[in-house]
C-alpha positions in Angstrom: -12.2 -33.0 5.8 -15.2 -30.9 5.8 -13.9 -26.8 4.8 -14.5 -24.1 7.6 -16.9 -21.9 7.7 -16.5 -18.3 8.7 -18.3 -18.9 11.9 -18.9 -21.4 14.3 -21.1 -21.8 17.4 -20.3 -21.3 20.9 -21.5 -22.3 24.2 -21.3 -19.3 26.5 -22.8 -17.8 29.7 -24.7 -14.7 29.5 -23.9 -12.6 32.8 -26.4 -9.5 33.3 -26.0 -7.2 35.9 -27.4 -8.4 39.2 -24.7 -11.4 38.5 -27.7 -13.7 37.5 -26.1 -16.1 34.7 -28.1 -18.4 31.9 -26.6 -20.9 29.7 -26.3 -19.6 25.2 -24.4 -20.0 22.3 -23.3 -17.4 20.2 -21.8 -16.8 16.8 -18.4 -16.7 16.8 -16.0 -16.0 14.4 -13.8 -18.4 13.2 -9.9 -18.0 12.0 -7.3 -20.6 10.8 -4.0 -20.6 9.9 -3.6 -20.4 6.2 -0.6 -21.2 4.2 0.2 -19.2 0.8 2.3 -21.8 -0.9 4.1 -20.7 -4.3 5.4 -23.3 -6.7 5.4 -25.6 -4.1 7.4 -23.6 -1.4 5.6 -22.1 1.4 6.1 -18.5 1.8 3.9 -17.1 4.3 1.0 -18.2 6.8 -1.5 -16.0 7.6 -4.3 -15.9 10.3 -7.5 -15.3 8.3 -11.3 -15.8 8.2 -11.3 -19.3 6.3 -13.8 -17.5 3.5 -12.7 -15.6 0.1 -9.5 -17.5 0.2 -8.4 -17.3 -3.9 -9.5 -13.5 -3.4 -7.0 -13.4 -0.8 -4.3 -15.0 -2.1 -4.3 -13.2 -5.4 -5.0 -10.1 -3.5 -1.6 -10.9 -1.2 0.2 -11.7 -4.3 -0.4 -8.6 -6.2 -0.3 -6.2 -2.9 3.1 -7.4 -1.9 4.8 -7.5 -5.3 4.7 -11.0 -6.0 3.1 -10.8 -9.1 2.7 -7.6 -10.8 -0.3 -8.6 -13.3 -3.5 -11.4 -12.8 -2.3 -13.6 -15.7 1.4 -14.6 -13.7 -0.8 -16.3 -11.7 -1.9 -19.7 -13.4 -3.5 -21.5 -10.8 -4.6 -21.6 -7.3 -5.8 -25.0 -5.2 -7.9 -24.3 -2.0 -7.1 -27.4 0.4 -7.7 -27.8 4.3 -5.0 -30.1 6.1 -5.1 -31.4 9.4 -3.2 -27.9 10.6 -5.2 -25.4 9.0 -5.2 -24.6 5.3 -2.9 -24.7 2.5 -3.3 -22.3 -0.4 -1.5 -23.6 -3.8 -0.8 -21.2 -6.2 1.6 -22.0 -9.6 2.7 -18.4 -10.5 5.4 -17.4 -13.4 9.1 -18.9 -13.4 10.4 -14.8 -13.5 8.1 -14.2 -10.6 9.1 -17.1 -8.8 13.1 -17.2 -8.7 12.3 -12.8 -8.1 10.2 -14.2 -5.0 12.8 -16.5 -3.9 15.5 -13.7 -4.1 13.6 -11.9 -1.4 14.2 -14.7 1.1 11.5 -13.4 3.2 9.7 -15.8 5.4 6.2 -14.2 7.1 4.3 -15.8 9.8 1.5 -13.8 10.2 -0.8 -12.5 13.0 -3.8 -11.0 13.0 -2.5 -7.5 14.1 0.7 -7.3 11.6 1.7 -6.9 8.3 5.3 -7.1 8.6 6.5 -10.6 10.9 9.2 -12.1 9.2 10.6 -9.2 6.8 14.1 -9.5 7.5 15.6 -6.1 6.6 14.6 -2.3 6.9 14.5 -1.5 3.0 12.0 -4.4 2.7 9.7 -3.1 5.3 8.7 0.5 3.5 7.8 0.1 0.4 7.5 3.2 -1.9 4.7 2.4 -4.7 4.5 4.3 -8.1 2.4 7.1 -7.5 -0.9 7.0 -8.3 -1.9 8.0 -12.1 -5.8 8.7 -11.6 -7.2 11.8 -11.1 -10.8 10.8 -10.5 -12.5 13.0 -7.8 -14.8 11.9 -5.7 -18.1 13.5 -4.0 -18.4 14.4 -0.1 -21.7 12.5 -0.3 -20.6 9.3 -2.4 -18.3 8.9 1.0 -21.7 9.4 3.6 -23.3 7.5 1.8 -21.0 4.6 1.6 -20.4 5.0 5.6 -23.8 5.1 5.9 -24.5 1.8 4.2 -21.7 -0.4 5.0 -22.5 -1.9 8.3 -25.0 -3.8 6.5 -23.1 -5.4 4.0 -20.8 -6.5 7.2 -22.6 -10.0 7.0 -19.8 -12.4 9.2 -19.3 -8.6 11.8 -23.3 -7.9 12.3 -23.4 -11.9 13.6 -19.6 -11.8 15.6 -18.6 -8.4 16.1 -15.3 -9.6 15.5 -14.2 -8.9 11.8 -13.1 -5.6 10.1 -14.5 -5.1 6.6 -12.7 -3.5 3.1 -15.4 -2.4 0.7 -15.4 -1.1 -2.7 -17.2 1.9 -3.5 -18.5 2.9 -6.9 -18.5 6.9 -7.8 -22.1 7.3 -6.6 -21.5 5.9 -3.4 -23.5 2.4 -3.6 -20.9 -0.4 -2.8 -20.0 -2.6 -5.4 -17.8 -5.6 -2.9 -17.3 -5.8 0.7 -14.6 -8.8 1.8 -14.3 -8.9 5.2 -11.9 -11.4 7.5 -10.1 -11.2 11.3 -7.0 -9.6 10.1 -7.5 -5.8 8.4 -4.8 -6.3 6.1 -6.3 -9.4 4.9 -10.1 -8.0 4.5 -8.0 -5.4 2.5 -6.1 -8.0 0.1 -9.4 -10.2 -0.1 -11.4 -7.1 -1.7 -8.1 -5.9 -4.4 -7.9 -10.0 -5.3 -11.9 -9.7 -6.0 -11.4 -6.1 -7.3 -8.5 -7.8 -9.6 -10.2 -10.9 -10.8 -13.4 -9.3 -12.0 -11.2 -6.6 -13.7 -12.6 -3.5 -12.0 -11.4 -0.6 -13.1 -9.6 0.7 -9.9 -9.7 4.7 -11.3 -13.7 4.5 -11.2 -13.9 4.0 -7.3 -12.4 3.9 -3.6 -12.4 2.0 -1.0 -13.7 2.0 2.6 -11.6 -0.1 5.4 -12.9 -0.4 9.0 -10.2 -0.5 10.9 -7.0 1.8 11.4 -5.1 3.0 8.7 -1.6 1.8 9.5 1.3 2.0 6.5 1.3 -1.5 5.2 -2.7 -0.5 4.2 -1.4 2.6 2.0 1.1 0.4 0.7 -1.6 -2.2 -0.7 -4.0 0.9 -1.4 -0.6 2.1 -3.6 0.4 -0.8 -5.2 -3.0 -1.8 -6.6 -3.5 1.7 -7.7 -6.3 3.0 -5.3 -7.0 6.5 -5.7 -9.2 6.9 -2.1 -8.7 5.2 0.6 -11.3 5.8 3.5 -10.1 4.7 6.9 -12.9 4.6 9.8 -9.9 5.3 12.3 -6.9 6.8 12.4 -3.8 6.5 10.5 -0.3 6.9 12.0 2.0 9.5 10.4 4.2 7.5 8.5 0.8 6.3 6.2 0.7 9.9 5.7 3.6 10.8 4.4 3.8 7.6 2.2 0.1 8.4 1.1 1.5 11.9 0.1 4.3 10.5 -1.9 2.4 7.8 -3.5 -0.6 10.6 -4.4 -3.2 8.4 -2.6 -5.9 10.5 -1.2 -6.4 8.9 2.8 -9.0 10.0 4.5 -9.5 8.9 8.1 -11.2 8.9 11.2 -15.0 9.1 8.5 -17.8 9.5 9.5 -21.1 10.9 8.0 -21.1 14.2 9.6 -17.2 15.3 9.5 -14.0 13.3 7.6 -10.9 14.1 8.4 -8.5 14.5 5.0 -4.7 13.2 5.5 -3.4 14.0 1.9 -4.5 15.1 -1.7 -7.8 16.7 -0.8 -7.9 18.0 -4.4 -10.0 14.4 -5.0 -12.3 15.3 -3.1 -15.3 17.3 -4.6 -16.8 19.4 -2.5 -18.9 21.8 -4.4 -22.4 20.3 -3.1 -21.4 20.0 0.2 -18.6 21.1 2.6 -16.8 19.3 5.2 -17.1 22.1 8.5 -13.5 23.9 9.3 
């Protein structure tokens, strides 16, 4: 069976104004459902953009605790089925029997981060907070915003996909992953960001969508010092951004930021957000 792409043609009508129609085709862009499947035992299934799939599924597997380091994850098989796709990972015995303790059975959606978590403790996490103390420039951010749209590659052809993008000190962007589900885009970059061995003090990260808690958690866990939101967060990513010592910044654009927590990372000694 040939493997998706992440886009597919599509007959449409174009409709102007005066109601006069003409027969097209557009880009569209495409999603599946994927399965993440542990040691042989399905765990979660996922609506994603069928592209960056090992990133994601090592990115999902460190961002929700499943593993805790790369090397507990030995092996991963990319295969599409009749239904969709199945992800094969083998991951560490410990890991494993601590996975199956969780009993925790996600069917995802494109819009949620949390179908299928069966208990209130389980659906706030509270990461370590956040050892680095990098700071990080007012212009490195513009110009990062400025740049990103066109590293959107599948979104400039769809309109349809958000983007997470990794942003070295300077500003220039290092990694853009981008997929139909935010909080995938996010674990597709921190899998990449994890199997290249980035070091995670000596950058941030840009996502284009809203900045909702289960983002801050990933930010968090993976040990993200900046997290740049496009749009807005919702007030429990705030206070878990302030407990976890991850700097959010939200609502970005090149001429004003707004800054939800730690502003002492951001430098701003060449140039000053207004009041």
């Amino acid at each position: 069976m040939s493997p998706l792409a992440p886009t597919a043609v599509a007959s449409v009508e174009r409709v102007g104004a005066d109601g006069g129609s003409i027969a097209t085709t557009a880009l569209v862009a495409e999603e599946a459902p994927v399965a993440l499947v542990y040691n042989g035992i399905s765990h979660a299934v996922m609506m994603a953009t069928p592209a960056d799939l090992a990133d994601f599924s090592l990115g999902f597997s460190l961002s929700e605790g499943i593993i805790e380091r790369t090397d507990e994850l030995f092996d991963i098989a990319v295969e599409q089925v009749e239904e969709g796709i199945e992800v094969r990972m083998a991951i560490a015995l410990d890991r494993f029997a601590a996975l199956k303790d969780r009993r925790r059975n996600l069917t995802g959606r494109t819009g949620c981060g949390l179908c299928g978590v069966d208990s209130l403790k389980q659906a706030v996490r509270h990461p370590a907070p956040i050892a680095a103390d990098t700071q990080f420039t007012i212009e490195a951010i513009n110009r990062a915003l400025a740049e990103l749209p066109k590293h959107q590659v599948v979104n400039r052809a769809t309109g349809a996909v958000h983007a997470a993008a990794w942003v070295e000190p300077s500003g220039a962007i290092a990694l853009v992953r981008e997929d139909v589900g935010r909080h995938n885009a996010l674990d597709k970059l921190i899998g990449a960001l994890a199997r290249r061995g980035t070091d995670r003090a000596q950058g941030f990260a840009i996502i284009t969508s809203r900045c909702s808690v289960e983002m801050v958690q990933k930010a968090a866990v993976f040990g993200v010092p900046l997290l740049v939101a496009i749009s807005a967060p919702t007030a429990l990513a705030k206070r878990l951004a302030e407990e976890c010592r991850l700097t959010l910044v939200a609502l970005a654009r090149t001429d004003s930021l707004l800054v939800i927590s730690h502003p002492w990372r951001l430098d701003r000694n060449t140039k000053r957000l207004a009041s």
